[in-house]
N, C-alpha and C positions, 0 to 999 in steps of 0.2 A: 335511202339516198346512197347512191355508189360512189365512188371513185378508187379510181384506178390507180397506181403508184407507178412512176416513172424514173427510168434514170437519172439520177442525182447528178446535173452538169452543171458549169458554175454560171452560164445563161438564163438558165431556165431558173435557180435558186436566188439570182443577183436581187430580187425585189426583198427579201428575207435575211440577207444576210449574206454570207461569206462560204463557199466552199474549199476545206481546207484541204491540200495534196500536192506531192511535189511531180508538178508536171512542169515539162518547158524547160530552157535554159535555167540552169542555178544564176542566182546571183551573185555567187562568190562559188571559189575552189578552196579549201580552208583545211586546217590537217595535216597540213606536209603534202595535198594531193590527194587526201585520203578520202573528206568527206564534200559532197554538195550542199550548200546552205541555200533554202529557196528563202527567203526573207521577208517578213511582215504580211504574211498570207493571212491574219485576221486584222479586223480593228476592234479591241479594247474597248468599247465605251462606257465608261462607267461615272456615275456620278455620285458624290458622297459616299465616298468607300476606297477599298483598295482591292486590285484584284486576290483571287485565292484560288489555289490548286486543290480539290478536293476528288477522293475516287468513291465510283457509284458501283454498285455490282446489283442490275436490274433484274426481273427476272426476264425470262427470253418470253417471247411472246409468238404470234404465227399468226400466219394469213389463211382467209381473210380476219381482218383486226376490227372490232367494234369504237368508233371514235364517237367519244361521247363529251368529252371534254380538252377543252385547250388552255394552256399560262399563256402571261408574260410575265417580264419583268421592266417596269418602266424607269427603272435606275439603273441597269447596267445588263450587257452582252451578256448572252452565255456560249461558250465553247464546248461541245460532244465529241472527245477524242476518243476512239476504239482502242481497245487496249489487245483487240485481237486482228484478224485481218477478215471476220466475219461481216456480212451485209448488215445494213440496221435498218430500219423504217425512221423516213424525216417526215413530220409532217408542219406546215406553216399555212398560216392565213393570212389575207391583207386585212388591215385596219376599216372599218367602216362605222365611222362616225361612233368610234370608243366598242366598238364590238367587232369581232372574226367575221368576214365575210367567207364564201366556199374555202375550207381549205383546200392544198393541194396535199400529197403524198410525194415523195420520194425513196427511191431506193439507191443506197450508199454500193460503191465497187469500195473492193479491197484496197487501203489504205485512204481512204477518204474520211474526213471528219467536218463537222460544221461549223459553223459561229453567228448563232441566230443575234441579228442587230438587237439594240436595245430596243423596249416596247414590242418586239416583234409578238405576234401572239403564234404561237407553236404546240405539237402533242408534246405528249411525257418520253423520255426516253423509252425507246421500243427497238432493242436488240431481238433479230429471232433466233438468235442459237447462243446456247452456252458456250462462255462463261459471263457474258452479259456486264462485262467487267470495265467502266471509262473511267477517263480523267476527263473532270471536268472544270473548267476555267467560269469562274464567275467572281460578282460583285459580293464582297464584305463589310459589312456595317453597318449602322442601327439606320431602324426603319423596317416598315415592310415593303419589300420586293417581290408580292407576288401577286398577279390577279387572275383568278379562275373563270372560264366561260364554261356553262355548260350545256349543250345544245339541246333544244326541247324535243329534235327529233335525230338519232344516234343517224351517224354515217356510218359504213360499211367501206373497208379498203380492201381492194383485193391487187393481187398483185399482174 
């Protein structure tokens, strides 16, 4: 089973989550004039916990990608900030009846980050080039937040 990975636009992503980037008018001029504030470009969902900044350094990965498994997390967002200005692989699925239906792929432009909603079921972070290095925003606190699908027959991404 193929699929194909597309442009990461905030259209095409809106069913999954959030696409984070400062396009468009700022919201504010802030700095002395110095810097543009785009503001509130994720939402936070989280439940029993608190948010946390934590950094991932994945290994890079390449196309075509073997997708064989997807998370979620049914208590709170995750946010995949790049900490370089390298392309990453998104991948997301819709919910069907507590399982991933077809995912989709996408591919991030230079300075774009994500924030897959809560429950969303999504791949594993999939940087192709080094240094493979995020900050990533998620939920903190007891419990577990994580469920694994793994699909009985591997999808193939190509780009």
């Amino acid at each position: 089973m193929k699929i194909t990975a597309q442009p990461l636009t905030v259209k095409a992503f809106a069913p999954f989550g959030d696409v984070i980037e400062a396009t468009g008018t700022p919201d504010k001029i802030i700095n002395q004039g110095n810097c543009r504030r785009f503001h509130d470009r994720a939402r936070l969902d989280l439940h029993g916990g608190r948010a946390g900044v934590s950094l991932f350094k994945a290994r890079p990965r390449s196309l075509p990608y073997k997708l064989d498994m997807v998370e979620r997390h049914p208590d709170g967002a995750q946010t995949f900030i790049p900490m370089s200005e390298h392309p990453f692989l998104v991948i997301a699925a819709p919910d069907e009846n507590g399982a991933p239906g077809r995912p989709l792929a996408f591919l991030t432009a230079p300075g774009q980050a994500v924030n897959f909603a809560r429950g969303t079921w999504h791949g594993v972070l999939t940087p192709l080039h080094a240094p493979g290095l995020f900050a990533v925003v998620d939920r903190i606190g007891p419990g577990s937040n994580l469920q694994e699908y793994w699909f009985e027959t591997p999808y193939t991404v190509t780009g």
